[in-house]
C-alpha positions in Angstrom: 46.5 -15.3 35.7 45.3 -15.1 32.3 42.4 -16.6 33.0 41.5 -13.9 35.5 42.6 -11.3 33.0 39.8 -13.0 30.6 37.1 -12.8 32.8 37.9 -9.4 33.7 38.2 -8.6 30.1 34.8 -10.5 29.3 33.3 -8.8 32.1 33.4 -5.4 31.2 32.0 -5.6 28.4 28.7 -6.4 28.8 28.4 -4.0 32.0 29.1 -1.1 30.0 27.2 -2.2 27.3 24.3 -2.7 29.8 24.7 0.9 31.1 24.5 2.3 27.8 21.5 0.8 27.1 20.0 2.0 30.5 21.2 5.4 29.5 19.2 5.1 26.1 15.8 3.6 27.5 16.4 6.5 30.3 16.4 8.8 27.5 13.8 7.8 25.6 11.6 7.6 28.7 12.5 11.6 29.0 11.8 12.4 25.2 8.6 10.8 25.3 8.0 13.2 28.6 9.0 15.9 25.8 7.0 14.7 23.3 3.9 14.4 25.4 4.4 18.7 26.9 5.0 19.7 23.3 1.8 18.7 22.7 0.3 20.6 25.0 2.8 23.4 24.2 0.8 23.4 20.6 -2.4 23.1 22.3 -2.4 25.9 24.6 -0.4 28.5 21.9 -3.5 27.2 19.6 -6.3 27.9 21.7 -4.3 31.1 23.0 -3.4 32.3 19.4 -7.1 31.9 18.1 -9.2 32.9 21.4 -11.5 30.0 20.1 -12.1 31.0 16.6 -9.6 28.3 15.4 -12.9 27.4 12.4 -11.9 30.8 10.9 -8.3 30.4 11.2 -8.8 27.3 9.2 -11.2 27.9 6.8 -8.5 27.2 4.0 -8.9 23.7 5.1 -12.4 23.1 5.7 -12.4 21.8 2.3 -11.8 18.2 2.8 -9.7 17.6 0.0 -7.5 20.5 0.9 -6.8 19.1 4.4 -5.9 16.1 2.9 -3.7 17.5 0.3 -1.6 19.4 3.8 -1.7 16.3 5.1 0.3 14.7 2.1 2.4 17.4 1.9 3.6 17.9 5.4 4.0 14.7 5.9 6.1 14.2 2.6 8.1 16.9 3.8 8.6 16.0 7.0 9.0 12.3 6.4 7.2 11.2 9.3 3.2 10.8 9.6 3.7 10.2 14.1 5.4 14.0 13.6 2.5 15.1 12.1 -0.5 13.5 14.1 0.8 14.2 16.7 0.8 18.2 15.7 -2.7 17.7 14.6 -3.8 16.3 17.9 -2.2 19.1 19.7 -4.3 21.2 16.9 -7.6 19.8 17.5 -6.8 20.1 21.4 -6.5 24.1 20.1 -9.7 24.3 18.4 -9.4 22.7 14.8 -12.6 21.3 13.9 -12.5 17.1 14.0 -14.4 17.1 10.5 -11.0 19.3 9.0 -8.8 16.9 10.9 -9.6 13.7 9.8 -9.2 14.3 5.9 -5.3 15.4 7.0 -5.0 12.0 9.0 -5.9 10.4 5.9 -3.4 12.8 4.0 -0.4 11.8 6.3 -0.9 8.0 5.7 0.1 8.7 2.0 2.8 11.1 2.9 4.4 8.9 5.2 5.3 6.3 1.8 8.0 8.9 0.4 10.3 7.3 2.8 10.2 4.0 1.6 10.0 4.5 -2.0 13.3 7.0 -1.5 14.8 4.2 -0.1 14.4 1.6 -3.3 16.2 4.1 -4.8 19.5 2.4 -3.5 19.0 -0.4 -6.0 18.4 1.2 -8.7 21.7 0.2 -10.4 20.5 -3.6 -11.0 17.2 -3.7 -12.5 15.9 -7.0 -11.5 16.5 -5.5 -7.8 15.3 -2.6 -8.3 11.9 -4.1 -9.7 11.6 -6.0 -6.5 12.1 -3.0 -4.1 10.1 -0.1 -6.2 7.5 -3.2 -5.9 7.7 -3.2 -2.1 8.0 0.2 -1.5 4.6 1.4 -4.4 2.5 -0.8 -2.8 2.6 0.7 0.5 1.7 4.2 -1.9 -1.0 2.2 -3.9 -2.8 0.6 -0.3 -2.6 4.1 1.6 -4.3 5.9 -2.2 -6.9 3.2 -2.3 -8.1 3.5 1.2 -8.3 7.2 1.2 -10.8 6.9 -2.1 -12.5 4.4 -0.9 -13.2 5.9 3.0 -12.9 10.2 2.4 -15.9 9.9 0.4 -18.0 7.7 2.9 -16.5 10.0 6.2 -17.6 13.0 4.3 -21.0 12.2 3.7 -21.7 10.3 7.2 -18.7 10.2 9.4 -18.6 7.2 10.3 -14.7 7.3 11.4 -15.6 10.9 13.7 -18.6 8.9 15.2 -17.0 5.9 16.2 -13.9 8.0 17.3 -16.4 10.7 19.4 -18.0 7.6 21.4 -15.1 5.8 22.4 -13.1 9.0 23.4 -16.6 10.0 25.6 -16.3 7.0 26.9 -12.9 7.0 28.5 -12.6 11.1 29.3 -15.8 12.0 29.2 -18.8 9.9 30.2 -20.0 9.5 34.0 -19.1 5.7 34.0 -15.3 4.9 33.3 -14.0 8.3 33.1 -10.5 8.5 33.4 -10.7 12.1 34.3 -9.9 11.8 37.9 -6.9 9.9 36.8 -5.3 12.5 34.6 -1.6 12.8 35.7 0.0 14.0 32.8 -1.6 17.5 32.7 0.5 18.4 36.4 3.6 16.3 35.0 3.6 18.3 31.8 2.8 21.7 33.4 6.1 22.8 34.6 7.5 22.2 30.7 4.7 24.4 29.1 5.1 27.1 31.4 8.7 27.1 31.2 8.5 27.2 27.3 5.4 29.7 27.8 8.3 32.0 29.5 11.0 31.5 27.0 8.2 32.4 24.6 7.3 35.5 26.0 10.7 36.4 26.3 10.9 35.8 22.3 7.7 37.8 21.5 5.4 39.3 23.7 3.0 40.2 21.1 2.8 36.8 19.2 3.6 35.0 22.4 1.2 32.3 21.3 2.6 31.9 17.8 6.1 31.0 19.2 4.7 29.1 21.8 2.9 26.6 18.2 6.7 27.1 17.0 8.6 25.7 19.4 6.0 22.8 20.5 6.5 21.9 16.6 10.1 22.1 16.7 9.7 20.0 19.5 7.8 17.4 18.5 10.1 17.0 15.4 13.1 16.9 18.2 12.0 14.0 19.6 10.5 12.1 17.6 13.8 12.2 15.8 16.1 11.1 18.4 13.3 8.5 20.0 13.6 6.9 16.4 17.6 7.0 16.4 17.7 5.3 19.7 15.5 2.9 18.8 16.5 2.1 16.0 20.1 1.2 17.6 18.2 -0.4 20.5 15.5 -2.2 18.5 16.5 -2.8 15.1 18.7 -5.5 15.1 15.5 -7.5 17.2 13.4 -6.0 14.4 15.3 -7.9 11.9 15.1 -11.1 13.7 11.5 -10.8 14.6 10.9 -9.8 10.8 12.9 -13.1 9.3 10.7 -15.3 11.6 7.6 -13.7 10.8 6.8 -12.9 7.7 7.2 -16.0 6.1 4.7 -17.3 8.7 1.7 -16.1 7.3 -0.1 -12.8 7.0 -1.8 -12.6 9.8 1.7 -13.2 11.8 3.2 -11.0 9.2 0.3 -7.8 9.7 1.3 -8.7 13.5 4.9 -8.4 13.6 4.3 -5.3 11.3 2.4 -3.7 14.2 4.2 -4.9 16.4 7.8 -3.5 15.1 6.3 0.1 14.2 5.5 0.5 18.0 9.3 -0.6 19.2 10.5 1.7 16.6 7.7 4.6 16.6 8.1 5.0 13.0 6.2 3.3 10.3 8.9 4.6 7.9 11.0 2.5 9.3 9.9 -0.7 9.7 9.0 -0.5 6.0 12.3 0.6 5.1 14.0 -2.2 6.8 12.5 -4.7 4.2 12.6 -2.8 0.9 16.5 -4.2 1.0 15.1 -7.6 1.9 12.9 -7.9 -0.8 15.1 -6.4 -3.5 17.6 -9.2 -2.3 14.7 -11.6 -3.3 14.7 -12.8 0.7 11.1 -12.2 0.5 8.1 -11.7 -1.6 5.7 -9.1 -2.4 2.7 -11.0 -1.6 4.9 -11.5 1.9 5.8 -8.1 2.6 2.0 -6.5 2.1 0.8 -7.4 5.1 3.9 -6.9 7.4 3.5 -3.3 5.4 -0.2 -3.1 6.5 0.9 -4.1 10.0 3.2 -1.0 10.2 0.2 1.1 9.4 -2.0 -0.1 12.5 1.6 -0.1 14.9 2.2 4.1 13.5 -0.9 5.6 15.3 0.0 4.6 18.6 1.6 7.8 18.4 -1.0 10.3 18.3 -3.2 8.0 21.0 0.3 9.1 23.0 0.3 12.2 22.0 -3.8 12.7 22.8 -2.6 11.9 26.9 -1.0 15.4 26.7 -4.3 17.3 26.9 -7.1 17.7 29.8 -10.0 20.1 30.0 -12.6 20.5 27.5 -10.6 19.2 24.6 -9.1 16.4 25.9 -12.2 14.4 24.7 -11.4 15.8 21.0 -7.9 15.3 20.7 -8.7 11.6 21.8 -11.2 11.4 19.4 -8.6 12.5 16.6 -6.2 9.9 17.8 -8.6 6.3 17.8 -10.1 8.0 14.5 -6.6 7.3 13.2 -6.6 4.1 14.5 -10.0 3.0 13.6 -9.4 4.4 10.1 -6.0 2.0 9.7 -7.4 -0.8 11.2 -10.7 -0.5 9.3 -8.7 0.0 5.3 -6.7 -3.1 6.3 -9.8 -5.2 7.4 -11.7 -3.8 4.6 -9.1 -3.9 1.5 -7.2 -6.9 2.6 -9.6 -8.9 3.7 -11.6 -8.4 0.1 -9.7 -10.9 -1.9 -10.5 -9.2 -5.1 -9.3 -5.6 -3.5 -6.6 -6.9 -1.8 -4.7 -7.5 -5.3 -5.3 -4.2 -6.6 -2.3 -2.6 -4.6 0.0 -5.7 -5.4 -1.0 -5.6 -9.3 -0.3 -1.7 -9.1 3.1 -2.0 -7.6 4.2 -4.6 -10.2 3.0 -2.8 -13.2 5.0 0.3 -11.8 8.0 -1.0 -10.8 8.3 -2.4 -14.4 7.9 0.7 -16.0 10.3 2.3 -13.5 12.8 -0.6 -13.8 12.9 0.5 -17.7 13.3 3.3 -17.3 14.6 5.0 -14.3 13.2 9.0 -14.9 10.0 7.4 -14.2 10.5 6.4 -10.5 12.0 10.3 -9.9 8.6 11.5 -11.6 6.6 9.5 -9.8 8.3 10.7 -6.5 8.1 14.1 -6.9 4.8 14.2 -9.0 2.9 12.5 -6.2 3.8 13.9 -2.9 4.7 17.4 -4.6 3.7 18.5 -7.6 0.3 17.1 -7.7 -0.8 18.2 -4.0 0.7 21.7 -4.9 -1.5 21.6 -8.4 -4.5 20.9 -6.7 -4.3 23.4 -4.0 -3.3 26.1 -6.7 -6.7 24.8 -8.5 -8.5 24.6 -5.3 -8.1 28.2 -4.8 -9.0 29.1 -7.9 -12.6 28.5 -7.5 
């Protein structure tokens, strides 16, 4: 008898367990659906809201250096760079110029660091700790810096990045040969969303009708890329942890793979380089360890906007694509580039020590540095920007 009572009580367990989880990957499945019409929502209140003229609308940004600045900004606001490509790409699908989008691509990447170096703010109470995490966390800041000096100046002068990005989105949506047009699904499964939130908008406003239509694909986007990231994180992050302990110690090519890797089970590069700011603070890892897995994350976070870009159809569809792979050409091509320099490749880790020293000292330093580089500075220079 009891042993019929154990196996029942055993059983039941892992059923309901296995529901729940069902439940969640059901969920997910739907607020990716979500994410994907929001997209679209932004696209069509975009093009609708600027009748094509979307260069005017943004000629406050067609200074480079002022679309990377919003990128920073929104993204440090925000705390999360697939929240914001993914609004860009539903911008470009509206009408913003490539050339203005790419510097706020660039501008996310650095945003998207806040998170991390928040989060080594948890240690701060033992210094030798502390050291090790604001280490782990800056050099994530310091890579993501370097790579925007080094590549905003070349894309500006011969867009290389909008090039590459242009031919490779032709050659999926647009060319003759392997167009995927005729294979375009999402633009009837996403219909039915956009109109019903192109309803709800008129109902709102039926003068700015397009406006609230931006609004609520925003809001949107942030709603689901929020609760995809909570469910995966329950779902995924225990896995993460394991596949992170194996990995990184492995090397750093396995390292900038499991990186990758972990940032697209999660959909948040925030994340996955949050999980090991506590790891290496603990002293289970090194710095020179946790670069690359960090890099990693960076390549793994733009499969979000290449999601995103699968909302849109039509003559923009080949733009919003090319916003996406310039992402990912522009990731991929800093970590080739910086990492696999040997001389640049230290500059990051030697910046991140000789911070994290100062900060360990003394402790106003790492605030400061916080709120100095993801908010005062990018609101200084757009006040001095407008100046002229």
């Amino acid at each position: 008898m009891s042993e019929v009572s154990h196996t029942n009580s055993g059983g039941g367990s892992p059923s309901q367990s296995t529901i729940i989880s069902i439940l969640q990957w059901i969920s997910i499945a739907l607020l990716v659906y979500l994410l994907i019409s929001s997209v679209g929502m932004i696209g069509a209140g975009f093009k609708g809201a600027t009748k094509g003229q979307a260069t005017e609308l943004f000629q406050f940004a067609t200074n480079p250096f002022m679309g990377l600045i919003i990128g920073i900004l929104a993204t440090a606001m925000i705390q999360s760079s697939s929240t914001v490509t993914s609004i860009i790409v539903g911008l470009v699908a509206g009408g913003l110029p490539v050339e203005t989008a790419v510097p706020m691509i660039m501008g996310a990447n650095i945003g998207t660091t806040i998170t991390n170096t928040i989060v080594s703010l948890g240690h701060v109470r033992k210094k030798k700790e502390f050291r090790r995490a604001f280490a782990s966390a800056t050099v994530h800041d310091f890579f993501n810096v370097m790579a925007v000096a080094i590549f905003l100046p070349i894309e500006i002068i011969f867009h290389p990045l909008s090039k590459l990005g242009g031919f490779f989105a032709n050659m999926f949506v647009g060319g003759e040969n392997m167009s995927v047009k005729g294979l375009n699904f999402v633009k009837p499964a996403t219909k039915p969303v956009i109109e019903m939130f192109t309803e709800i908008s008129r109902m709102i406003s039926e003068s700015g009708i397009y406006i609230v239509l931006i609004i609520l694909g925003i809001m949107t986007i942030f709603f689901a890329i929020t609760v995809i990231g909570k469910l995966l994180k329950k779902l995924m992050v225990g896995r993460a942890k394991i596949i992170m302990h194996n990995a990184i110690g492995k090397g750093p090519l396995t390292g900038l793979f499991s990186g990758a890797v972990i940032t697209v089970l999660v959909q948040s590069s925030s994340t996955t380089t949050s999980l090991m700011v506590p790891l290496a603070g603990s002293g289970v890892f090194r710095l020179k360890q946790i670069y690359p897995f960090t890099l990693g994350a960076n390549i793994g976070t733009t499969i979000t906007a290449l999601l995103a870009a699968t909302a849109i159809s039509g003559e923009t569809a080949v733009l919003a694509l090319q916003i996406a792979l310039v992402h990912l050409f522009y990731n991929s091509a800093a970590v080739v580039f910086i990492y696999g320099i040997k001389n640049l490749r230290k500059i990051p880790i030697r910046g991140a020590i000789w911070l994290s020293r100062i900060a360990a000292d003394n402790k106003v330093v790492a605030l400061l540095y916080i709120i100095g580089v993801f908010f005062a500075l990018p609101a200084a220079l757009i006040f001095i920007t407008n100046q002229f």
